[in-house]
C-alpha positions in Angstrom: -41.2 -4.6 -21.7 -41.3 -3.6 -25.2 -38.3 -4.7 -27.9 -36.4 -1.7 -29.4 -36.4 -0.6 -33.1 -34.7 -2.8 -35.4 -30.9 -1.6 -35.4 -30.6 -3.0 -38.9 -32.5 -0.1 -40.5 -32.9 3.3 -39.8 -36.5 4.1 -40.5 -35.9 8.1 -40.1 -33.0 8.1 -42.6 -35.3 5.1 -45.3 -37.7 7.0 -47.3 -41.5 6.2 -46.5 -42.9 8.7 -49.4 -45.1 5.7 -51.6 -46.5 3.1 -49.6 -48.5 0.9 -52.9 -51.2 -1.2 -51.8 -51.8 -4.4 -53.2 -54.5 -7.0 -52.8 -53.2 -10.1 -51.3 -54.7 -12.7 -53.4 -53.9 -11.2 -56.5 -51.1 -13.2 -58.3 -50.9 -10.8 -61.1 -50.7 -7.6 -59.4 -48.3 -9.3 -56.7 -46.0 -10.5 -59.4 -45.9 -6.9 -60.5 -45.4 -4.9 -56.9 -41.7 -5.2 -56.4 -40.7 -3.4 -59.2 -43.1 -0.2 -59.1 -41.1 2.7 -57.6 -42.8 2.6 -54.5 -40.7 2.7 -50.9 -42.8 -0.2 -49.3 -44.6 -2.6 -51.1 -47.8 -3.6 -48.8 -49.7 -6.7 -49.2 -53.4 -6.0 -48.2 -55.1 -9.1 -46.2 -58.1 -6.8 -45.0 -60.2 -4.5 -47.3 -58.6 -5.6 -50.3 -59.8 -9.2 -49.7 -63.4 -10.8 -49.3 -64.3 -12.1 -46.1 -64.5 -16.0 -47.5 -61.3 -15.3 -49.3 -58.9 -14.1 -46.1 -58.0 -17.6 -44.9 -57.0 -18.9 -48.1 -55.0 -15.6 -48.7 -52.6 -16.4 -45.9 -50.6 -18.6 -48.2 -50.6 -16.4 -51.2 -49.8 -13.6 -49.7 -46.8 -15.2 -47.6 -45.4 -16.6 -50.6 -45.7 -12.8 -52.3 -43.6 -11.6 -49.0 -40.8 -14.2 -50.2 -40.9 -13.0 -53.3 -41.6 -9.0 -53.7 -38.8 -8.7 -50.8 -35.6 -9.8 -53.0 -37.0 -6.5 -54.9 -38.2 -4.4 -52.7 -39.5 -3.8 -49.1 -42.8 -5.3 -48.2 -44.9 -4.9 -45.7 -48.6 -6.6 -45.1 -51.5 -5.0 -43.9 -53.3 -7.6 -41.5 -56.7 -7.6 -40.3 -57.6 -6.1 -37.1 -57.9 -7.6 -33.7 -61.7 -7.1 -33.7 -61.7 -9.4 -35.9 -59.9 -12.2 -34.5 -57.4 -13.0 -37.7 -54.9 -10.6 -36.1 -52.8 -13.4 -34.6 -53.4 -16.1 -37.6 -52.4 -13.5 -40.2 -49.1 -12.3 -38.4 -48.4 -15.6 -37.9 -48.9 -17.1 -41.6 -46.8 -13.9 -43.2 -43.5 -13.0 -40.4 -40.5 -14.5 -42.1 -37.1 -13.2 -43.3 -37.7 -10.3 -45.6 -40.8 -9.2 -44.2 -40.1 -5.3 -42.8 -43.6 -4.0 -41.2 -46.9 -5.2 -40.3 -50.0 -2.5 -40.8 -52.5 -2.6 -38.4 -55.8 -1.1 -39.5 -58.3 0.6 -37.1 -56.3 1.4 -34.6 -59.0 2.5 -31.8 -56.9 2.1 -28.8 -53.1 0.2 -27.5 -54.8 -2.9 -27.4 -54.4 -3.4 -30.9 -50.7 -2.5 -31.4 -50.0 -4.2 -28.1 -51.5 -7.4 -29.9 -49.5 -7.4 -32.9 -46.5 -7.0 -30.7 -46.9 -9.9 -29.0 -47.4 -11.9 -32.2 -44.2 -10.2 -33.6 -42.3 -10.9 -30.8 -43.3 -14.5 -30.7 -42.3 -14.7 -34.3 -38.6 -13.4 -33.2 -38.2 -15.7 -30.5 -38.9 -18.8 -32.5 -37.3 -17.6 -35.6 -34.7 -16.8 -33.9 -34.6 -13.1 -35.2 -33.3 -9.7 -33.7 -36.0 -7.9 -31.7 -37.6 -5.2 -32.9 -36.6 -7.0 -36.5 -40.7 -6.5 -38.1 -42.2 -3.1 -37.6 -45.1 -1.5 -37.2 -47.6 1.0 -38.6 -50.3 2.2 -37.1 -53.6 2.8 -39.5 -56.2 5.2 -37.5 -59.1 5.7 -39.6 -61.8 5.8 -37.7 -63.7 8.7 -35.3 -62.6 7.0 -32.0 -59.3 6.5 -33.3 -58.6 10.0 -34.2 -60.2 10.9 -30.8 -57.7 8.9 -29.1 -54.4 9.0 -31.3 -52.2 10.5 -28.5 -53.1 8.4 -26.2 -52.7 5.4 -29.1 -49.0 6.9 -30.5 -47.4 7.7 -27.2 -48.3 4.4 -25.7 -47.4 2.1 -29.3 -45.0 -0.3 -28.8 -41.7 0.7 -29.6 -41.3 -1.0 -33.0 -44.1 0.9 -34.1 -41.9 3.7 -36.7 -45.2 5.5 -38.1 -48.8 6.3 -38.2 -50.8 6.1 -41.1 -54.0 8.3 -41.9 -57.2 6.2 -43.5 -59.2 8.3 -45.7 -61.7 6.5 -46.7 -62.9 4.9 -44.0 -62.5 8.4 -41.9 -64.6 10.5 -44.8 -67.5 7.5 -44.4 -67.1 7.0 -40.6 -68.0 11.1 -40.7 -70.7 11.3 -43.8 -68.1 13.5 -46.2 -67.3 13.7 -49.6 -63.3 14.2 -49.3 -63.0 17.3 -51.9 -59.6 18.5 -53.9 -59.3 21.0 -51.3 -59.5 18.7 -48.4 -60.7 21.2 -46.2 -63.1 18.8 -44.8 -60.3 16.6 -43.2 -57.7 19.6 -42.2 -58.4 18.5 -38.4 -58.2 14.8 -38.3 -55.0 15.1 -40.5 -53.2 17.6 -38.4 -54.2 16.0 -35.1 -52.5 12.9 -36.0 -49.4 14.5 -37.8 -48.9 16.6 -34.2 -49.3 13.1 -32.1 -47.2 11.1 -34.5 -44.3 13.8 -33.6 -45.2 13.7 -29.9 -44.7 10.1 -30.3 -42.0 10.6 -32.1 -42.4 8.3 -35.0 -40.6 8.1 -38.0 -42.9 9.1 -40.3 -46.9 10.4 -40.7 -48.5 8.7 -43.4 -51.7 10.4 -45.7 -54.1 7.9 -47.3 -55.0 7.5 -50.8 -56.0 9.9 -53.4 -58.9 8.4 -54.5 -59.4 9.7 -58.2 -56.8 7.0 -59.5 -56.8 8.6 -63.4 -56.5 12.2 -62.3 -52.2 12.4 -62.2 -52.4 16.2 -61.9 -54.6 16.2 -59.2 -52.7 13.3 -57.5 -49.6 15.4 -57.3 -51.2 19.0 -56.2 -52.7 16.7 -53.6 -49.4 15.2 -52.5 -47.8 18.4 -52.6 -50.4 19.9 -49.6 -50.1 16.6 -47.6 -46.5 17.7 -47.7 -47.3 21.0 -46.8 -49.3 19.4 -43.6 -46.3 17.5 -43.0 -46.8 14.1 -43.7 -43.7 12.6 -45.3 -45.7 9.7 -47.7 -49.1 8.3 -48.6 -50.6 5.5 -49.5 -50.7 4.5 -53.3 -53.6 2.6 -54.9 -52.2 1.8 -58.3 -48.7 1.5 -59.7 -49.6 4.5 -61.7 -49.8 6.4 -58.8 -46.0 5.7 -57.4 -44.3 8.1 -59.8 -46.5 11.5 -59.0 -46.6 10.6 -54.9 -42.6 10.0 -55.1 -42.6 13.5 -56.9 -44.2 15.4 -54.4 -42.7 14.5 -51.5 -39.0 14.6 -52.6 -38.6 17.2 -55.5 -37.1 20.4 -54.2 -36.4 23.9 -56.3 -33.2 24.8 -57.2 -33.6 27.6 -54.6 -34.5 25.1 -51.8 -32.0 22.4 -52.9 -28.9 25.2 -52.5 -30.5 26.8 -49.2 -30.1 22.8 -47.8 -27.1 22.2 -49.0 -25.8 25.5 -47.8 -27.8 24.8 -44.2 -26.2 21.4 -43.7 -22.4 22.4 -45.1 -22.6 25.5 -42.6 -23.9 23.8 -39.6 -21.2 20.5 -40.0 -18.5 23.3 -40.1 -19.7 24.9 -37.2 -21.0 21.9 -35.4 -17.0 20.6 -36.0 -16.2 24.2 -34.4 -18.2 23.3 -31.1 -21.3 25.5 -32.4 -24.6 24.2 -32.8 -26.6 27.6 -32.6 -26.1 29.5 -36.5 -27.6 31.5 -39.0 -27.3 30.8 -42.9 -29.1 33.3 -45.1 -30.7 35.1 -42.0 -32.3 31.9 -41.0 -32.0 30.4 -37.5 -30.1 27.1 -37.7 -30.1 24.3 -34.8 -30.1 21.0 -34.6 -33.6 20.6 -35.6 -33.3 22.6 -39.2 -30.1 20.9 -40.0 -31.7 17.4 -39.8 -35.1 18.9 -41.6 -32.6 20.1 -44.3 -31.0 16.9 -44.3 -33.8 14.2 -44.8 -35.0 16.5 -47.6 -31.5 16.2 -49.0 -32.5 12.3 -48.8 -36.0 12.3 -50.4 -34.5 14.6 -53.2 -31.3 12.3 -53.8 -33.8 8.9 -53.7 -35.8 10.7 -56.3 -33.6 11.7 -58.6 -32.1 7.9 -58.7 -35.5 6.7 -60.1 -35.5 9.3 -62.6 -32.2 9.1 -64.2 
């Protein structure tokens, strides 16, 4: 028996568009994280670290958790269960202020089942609410792609999104990942249409590699959008500002149409109707709340840019 969803946060109304990754053992950087822009701050134990380093990172990153939390929300990206720090790293970062655990290659429910248990271990001895540290699933690999309904409709309940790995997904296949992304149009979709099944929170893109390239950064983050992910991942502070951009600015057409969609439907919702049409466009229950979480994204946007 799975614990719920935290009550104490509503992951489908909390922004997930800039998820900045930062490497665990890096004072410096960690100093810097909580105070970037980004939605979720998320200390890397895994790639981000060398393999002699990862033990000794434990402490530095726990203390960053402490500390980047009075500032922000954190999360920390673990390494997987393959590689038998799973547990260890769970353990040595779960405290108070700590909102998600990543899990990275995510090939099958094992995994997420794993970090459950540690989580839930973590609650019980805290003594914390259930369901109090989430979880996001990283899929980035061939067999983890192949499996991701299987993986996203049997996750743990805690677990509130899924996260696309680019990198790792481009090597795994032998491509080149191009401006167009063409190359990845499958794996991306198949994982944004399981995360929904699932019904997670939020899809997650990965990284835009070219970390000087701002323009190319933002027409990027506008298709993943498109696609229907709500966030990515960012590799450097400078990269929070154009992702948060993307995937909240609206026109001044589409800002009145949901304005006007969620107005009209609480009016008629308040008459006993839940079936309407504003501007020739159906309107149920699912296009009012689309109309209202980009209402959200736009409003947390515009209150990091005035």
């Amino acid at each position: 028996m799975t614990p719920p969803r935290s009550e104490s946060v509503d992951w489908r109304a909390r922004p997930l568009r800039t998820l900045l990754f930062v490497p665990g053992n890096d004072e410096r950087k960690l100093a810097k994280a909580g105070t970037t822009g980004a939605d979720l701050v998320v200390i890397d134990l895994e790639d981000a670290v060398a393999e002699a380093a990862k033990t000794e990172a434990r402490a530095t990153a726990a203390q960053a958790v402490a500390r980047v939390s009075r500032t922000a929300a954190v999360a920390v990206r673990v390494n997987g269960l393959e590689t038998g720090r799973l547990h260890d790293d769970i353990t040595a970062v779960a405290q108070a202020g700590l909102s998600a655990i990543v899990v990275p290659k995510v090939e099958a429910p094992d995994s997420l089942a794993a970090a459950q248990e540690s989580l839930a271990m973590f609650e019980r001895d805290a003594p914390a609410p259930p369901g109090t540290v989430v979880l996001i699933a990283l899929l980035e690999t061939p067999l983890g792609i192949a499996r991701c309904e299987e993986i996203l409709l049997n996750a743990p309940e805690r677990t509130v999104a899924a996260m696309f790995g680019v990198a790792d997904f481009s090597a795994a296949l032998g491509v080149e990942p191009t401006a167009e992304g063409t190359e990845l149009l499958y794996a991306r979709g198949r994982l944004i249409v399981a995360a929904r099944a699932a019904r997670m929170a939020a899809t997650i893109d990965g990284p835009y590699l070219r970390i000087d390239d701002s323009e190319g950064l933002l027409d990027d983050s506008r298709r993943s959008r498109a696609l229907g992910f709500q966030g990515r991942v960012a590799l450097h502070p400078r990269q929070v500002a154009p992702i948060n951009q993307a995937f909240s600015e609206l026109s001044s057409e589409q800002l009145a149409l949901a304005r006007q969609i969620v107005q009209a439907f609480e009016e008629a919702e308040a008459a006993g109707t839940a079936s309407i049409r504003v501007e020739g466009r159906f309107v149920d229950y699912p296009v009012y709340e689309q109309a209202r979480a980009k209402l959200r994204r736009h409003e947390a946007y515009l209150r990091t840019v005035n």
